[in-house]
PyMOL Python script that loads the backbone (N, CA, C, O; Angstrom):
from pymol import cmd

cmd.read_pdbstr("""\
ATOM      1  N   UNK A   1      59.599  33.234 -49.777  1.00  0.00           N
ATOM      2  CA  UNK A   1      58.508  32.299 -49.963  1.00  0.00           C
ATOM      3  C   UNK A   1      57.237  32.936 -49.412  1.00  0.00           C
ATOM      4  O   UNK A   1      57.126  33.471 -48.309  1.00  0.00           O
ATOM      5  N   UNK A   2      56.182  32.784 -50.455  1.00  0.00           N
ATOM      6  CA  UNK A   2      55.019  33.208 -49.684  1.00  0.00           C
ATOM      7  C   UNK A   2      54.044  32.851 -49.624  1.00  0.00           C
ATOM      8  O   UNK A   2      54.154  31.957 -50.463  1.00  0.00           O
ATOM      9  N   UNK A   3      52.879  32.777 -49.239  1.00  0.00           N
ATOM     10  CA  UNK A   3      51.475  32.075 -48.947  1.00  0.00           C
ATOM     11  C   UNK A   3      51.213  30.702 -50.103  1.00  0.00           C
ATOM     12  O   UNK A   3      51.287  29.478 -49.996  1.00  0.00           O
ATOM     13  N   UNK A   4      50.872  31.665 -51.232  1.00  0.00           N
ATOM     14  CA  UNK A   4      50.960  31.093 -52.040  1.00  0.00           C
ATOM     15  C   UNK A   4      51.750  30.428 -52.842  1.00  0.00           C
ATOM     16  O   UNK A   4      51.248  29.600 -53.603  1.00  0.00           O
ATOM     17  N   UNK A   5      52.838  30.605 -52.836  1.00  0.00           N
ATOM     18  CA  UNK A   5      54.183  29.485 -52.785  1.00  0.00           C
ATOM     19  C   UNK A   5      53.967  28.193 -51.740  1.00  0.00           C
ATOM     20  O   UNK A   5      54.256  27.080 -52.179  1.00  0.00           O
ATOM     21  N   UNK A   6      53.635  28.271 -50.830  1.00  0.00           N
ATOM     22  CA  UNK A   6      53.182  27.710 -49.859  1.00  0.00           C
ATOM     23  C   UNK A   6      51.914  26.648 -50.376  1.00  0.00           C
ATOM     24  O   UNK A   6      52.049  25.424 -50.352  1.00  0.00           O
ATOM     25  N   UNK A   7      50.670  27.341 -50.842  1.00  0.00           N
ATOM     26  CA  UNK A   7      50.207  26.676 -51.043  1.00  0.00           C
ATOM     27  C   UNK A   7      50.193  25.946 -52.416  1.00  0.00           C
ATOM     28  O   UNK A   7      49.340  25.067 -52.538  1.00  0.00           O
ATOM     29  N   UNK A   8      51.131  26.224 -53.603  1.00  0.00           N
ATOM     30  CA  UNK A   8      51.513  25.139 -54.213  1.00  0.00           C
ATOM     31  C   UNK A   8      52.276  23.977 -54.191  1.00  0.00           C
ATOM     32  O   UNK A   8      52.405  23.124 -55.069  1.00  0.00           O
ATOM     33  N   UNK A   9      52.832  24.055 -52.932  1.00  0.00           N
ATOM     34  CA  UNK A   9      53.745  22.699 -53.017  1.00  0.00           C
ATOM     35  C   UNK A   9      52.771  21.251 -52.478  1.00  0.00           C
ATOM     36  O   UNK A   9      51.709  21.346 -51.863  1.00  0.00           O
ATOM     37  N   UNK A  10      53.177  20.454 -52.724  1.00  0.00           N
ATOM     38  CA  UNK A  10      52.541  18.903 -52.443  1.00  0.00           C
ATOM     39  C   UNK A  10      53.173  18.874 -51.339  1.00  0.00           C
ATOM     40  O   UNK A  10      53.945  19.647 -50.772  1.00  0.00           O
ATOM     41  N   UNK A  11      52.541  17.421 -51.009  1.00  0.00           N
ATOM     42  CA  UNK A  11      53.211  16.752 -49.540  1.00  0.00           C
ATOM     43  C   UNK A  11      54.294  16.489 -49.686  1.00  0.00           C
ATOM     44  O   UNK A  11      54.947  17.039 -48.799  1.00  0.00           O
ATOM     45  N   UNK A  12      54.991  15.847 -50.433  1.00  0.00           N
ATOM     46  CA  UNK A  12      56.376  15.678 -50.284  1.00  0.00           C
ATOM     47  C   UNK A  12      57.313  16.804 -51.171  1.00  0.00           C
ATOM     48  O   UNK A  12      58.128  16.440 -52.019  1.00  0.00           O
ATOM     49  N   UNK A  13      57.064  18.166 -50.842  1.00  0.00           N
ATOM     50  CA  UNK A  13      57.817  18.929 -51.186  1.00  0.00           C
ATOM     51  C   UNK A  13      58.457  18.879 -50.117  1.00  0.00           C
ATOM     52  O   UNK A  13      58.213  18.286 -49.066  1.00  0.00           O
ATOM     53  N   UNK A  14      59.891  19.996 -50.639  1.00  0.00           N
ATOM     54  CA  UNK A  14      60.736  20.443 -49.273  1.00  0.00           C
ATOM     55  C   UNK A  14      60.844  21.724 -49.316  1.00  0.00           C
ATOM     56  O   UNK A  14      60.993  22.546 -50.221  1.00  0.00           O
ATOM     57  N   UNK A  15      60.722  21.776 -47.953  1.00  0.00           N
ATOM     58  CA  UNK A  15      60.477  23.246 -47.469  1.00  0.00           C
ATOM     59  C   UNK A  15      61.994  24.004 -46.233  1.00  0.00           C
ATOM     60  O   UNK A  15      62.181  23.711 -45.052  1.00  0.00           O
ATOM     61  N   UNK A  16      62.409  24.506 -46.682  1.00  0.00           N
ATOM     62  CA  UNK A  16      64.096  24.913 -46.177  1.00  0.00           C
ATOM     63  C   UNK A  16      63.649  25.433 -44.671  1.00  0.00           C
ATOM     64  O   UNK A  16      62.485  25.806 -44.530  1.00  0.00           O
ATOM     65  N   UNK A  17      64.294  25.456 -43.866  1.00  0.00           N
ATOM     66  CA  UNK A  17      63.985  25.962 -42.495  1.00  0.00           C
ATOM     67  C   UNK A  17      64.455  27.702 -42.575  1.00  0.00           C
ATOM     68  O   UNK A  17      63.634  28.535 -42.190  1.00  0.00           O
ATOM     69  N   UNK A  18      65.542  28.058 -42.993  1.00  0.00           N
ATOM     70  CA  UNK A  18      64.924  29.576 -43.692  1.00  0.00           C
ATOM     71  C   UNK A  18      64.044  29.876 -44.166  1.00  0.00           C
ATOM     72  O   UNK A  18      63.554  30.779 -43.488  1.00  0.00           O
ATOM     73  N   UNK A  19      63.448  29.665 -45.019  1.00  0.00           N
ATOM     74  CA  UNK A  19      61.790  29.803 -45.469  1.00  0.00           C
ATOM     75  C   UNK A  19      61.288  29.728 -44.545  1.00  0.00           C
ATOM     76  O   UNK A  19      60.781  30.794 -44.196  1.00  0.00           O
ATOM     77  N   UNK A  20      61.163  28.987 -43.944  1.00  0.00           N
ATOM     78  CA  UNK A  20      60.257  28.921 -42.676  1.00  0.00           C
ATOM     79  C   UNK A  20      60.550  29.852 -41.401  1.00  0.00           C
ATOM     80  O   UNK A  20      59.619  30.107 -40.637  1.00  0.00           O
ATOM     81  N   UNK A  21      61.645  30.286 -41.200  1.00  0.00           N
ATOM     82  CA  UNK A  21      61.959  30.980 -40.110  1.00  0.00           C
ATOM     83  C   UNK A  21      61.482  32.302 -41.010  1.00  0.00           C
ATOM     84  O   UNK A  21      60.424  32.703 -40.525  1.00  0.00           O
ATOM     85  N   UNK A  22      61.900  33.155 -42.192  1.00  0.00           N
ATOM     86  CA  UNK A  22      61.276  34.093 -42.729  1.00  0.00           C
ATOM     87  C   UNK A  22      59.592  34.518 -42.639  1.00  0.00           C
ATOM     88  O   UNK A  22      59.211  35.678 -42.483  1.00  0.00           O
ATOM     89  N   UNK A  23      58.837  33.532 -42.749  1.00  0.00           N
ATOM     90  CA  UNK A  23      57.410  33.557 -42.467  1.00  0.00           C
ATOM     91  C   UNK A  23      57.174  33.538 -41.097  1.00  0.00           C
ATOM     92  O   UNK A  23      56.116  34.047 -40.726  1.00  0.00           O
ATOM     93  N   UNK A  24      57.962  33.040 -40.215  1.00  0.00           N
ATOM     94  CA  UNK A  24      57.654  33.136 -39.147  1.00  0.00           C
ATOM     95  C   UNK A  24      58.083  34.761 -38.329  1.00  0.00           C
ATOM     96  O   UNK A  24      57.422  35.181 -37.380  1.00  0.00           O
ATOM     97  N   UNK A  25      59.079  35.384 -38.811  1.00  0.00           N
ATOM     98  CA  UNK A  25      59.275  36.933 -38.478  1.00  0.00           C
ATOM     99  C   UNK A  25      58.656  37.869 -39.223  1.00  0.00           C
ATOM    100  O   UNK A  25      58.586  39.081 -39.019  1.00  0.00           O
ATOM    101  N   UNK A  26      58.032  36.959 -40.457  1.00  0.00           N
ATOM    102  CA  UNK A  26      57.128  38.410 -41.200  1.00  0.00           C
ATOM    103  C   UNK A  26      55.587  37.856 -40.378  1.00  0.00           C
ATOM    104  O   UNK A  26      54.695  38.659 -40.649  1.00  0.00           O
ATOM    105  N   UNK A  27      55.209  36.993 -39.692  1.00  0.00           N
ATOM    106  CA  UNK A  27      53.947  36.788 -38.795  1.00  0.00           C
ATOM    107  C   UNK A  27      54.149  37.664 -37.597  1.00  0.00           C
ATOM    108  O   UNK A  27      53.299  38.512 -37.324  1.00  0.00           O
ATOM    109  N   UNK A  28      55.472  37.473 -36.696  1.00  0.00           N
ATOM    110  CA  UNK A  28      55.870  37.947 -35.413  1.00  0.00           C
ATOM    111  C   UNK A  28      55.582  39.554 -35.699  1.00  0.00           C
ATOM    112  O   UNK A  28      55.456  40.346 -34.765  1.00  0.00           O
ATOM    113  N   UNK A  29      55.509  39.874 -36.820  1.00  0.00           N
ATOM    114  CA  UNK A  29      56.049  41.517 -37.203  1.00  0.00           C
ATOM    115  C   UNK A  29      54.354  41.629 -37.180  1.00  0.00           C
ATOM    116  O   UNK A  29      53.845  42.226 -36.231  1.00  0.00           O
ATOM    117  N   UNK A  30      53.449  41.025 -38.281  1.00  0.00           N
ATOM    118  CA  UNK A  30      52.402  41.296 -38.576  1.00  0.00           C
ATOM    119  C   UNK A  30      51.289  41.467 -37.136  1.00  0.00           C
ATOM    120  O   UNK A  30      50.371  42.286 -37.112  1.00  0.00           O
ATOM    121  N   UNK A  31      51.663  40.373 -35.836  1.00  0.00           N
ATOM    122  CA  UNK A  31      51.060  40.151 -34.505  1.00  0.00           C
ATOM    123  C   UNK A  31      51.527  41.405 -33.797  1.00  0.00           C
ATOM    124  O   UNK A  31      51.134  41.521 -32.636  1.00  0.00           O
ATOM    125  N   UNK A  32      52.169  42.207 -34.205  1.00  0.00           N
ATOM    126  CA  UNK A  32      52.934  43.346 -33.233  1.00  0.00           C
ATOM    127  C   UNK A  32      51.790  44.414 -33.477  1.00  0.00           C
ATOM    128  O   UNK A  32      51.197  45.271 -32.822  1.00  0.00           O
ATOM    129  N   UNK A  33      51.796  43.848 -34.923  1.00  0.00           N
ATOM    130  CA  UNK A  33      50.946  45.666 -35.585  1.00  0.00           C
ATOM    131  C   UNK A  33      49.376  45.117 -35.047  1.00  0.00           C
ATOM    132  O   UNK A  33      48.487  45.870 -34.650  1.00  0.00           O
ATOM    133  N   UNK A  34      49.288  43.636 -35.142  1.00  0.00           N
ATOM    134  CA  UNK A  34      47.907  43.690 -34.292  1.00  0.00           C
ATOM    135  C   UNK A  34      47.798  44.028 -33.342  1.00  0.00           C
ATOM    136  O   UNK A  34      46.751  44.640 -33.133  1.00  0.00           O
ATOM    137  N   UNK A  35      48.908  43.840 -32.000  1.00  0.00           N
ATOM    138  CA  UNK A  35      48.572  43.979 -30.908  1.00  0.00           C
ATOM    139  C   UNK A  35      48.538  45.432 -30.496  1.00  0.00           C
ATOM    140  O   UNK A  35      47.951  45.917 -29.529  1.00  0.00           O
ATOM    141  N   UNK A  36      49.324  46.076 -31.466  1.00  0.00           N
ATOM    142  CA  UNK A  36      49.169  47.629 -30.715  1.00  0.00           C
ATOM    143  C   UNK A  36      48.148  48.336 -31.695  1.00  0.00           C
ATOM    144  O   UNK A  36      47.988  49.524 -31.418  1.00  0.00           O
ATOM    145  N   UNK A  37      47.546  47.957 -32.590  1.00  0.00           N
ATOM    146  CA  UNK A  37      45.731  48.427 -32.670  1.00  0.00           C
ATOM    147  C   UNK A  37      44.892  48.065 -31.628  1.00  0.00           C
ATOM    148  O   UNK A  37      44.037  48.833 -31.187  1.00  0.00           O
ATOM    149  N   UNK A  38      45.119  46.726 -31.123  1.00  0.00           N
ATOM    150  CA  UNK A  38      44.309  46.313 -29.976  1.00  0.00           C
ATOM    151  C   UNK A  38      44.663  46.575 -28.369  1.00  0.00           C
ATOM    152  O   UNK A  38      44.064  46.133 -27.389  1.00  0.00           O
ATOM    153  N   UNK A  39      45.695  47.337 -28.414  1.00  0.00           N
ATOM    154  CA  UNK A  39      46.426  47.515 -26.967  1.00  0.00           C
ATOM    155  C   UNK A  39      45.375  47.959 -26.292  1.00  0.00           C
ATOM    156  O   UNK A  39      45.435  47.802 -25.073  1.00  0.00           O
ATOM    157  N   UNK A  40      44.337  48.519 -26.770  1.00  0.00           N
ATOM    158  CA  UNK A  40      43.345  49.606 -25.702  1.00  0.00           C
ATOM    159  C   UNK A  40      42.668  48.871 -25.153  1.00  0.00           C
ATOM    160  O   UNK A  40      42.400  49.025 -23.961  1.00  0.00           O
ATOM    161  N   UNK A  41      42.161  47.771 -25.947  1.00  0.00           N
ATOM    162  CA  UNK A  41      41.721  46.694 -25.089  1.00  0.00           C
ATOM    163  C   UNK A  41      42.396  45.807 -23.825  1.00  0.00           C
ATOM    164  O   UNK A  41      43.176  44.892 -24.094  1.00  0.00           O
ATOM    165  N   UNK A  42      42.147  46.040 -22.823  1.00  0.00           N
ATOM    166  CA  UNK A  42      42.913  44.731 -21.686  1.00  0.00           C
ATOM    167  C   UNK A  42      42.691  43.839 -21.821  1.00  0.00           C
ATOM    168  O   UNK A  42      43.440  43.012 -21.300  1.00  0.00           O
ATOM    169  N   UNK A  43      41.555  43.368 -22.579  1.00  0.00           N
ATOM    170  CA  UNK A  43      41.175  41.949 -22.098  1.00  0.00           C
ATOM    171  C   UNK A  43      41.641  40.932 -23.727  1.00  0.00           C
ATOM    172  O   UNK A  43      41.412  39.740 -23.933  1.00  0.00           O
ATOM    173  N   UNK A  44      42.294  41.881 -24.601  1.00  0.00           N
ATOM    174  CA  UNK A  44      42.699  41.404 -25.356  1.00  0.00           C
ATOM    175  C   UNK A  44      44.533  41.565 -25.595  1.00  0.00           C
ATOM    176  O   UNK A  44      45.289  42.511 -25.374  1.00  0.00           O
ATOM    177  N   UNK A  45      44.777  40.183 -26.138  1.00  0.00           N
ATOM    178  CA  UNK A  45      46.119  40.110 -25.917  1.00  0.00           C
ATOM    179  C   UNK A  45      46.591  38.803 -26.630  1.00  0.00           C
ATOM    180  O   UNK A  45      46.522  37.661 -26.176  1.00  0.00           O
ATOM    181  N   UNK A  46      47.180  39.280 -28.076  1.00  0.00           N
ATOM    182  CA  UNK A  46      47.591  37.994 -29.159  1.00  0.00           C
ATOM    183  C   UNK A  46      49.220  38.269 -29.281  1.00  0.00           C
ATOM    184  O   UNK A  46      49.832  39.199 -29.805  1.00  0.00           O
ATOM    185  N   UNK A  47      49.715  36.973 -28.519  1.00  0.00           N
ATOM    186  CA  UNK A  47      50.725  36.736 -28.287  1.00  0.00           C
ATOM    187  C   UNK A  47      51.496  36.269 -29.876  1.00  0.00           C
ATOM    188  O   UNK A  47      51.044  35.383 -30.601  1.00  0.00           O
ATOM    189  N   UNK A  48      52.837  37.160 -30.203  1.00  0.00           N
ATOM    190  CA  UNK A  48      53.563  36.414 -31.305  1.00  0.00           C
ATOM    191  C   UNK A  48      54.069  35.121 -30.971  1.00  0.00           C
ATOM    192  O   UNK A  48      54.024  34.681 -29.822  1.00  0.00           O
ATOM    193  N   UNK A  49      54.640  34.382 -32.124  1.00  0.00           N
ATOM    194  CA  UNK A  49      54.762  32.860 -31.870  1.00  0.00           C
ATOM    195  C   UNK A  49      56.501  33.159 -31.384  1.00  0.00           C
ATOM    196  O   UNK A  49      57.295  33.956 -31.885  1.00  0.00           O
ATOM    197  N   UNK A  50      56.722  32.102 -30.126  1.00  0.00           N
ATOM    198  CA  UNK A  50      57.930  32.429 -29.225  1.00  0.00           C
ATOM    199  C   UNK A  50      58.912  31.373 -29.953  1.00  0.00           C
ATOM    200  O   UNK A  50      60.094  31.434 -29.613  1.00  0.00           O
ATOM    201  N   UNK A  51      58.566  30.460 -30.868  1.00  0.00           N
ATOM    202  CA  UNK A  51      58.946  29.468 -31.723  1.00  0.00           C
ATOM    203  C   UNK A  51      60.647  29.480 -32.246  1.00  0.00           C
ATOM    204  O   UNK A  51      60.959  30.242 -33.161  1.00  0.00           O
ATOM    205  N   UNK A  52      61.453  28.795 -31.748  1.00  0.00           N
ATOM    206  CA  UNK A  52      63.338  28.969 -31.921  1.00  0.00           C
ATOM    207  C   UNK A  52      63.537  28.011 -32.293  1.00  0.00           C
ATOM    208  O   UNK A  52      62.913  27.055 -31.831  1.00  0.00           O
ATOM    209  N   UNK A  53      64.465  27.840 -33.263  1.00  0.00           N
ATOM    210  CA  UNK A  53      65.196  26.539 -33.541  1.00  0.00           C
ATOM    211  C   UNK A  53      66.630  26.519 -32.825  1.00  0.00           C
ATOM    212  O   UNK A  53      67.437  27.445 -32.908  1.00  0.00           O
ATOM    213  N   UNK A  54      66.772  25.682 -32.322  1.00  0.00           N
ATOM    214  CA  UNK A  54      67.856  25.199 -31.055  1.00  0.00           C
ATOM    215  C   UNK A  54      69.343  24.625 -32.084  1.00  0.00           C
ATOM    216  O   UNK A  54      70.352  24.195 -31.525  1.00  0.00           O
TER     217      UNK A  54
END
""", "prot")
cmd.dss("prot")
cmd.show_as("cartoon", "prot")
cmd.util.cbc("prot")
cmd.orient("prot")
């Protein structure tokens, strides 16, 4: 599923919690590659989402 999959569905679509956990490790992946372009900076620091389903 992707962005734009995303943004065609209505409000009462359903959205699978795989789908959702997938976007959420291709974000975690995408925040990594930010943070180590920005590592040189100290005062910057973008945390991936720590987000688990129990």
């Amino acid at each position: 599923m992707t962005r734009e999959d995303v943004e065609k569905l209505d409000k009462n679509a359903t959205v699978y919690i795989n789908d959702l956990l997938e976007l959420l490790e291709v974000y975690n992946k995408y925040m990594e590659k930010v943070n180590q372009i920005y590592s040189s900076f100290k005062e910057v620091k973008i945390v991936p989402s720590t987000s688990s389903i129990i």
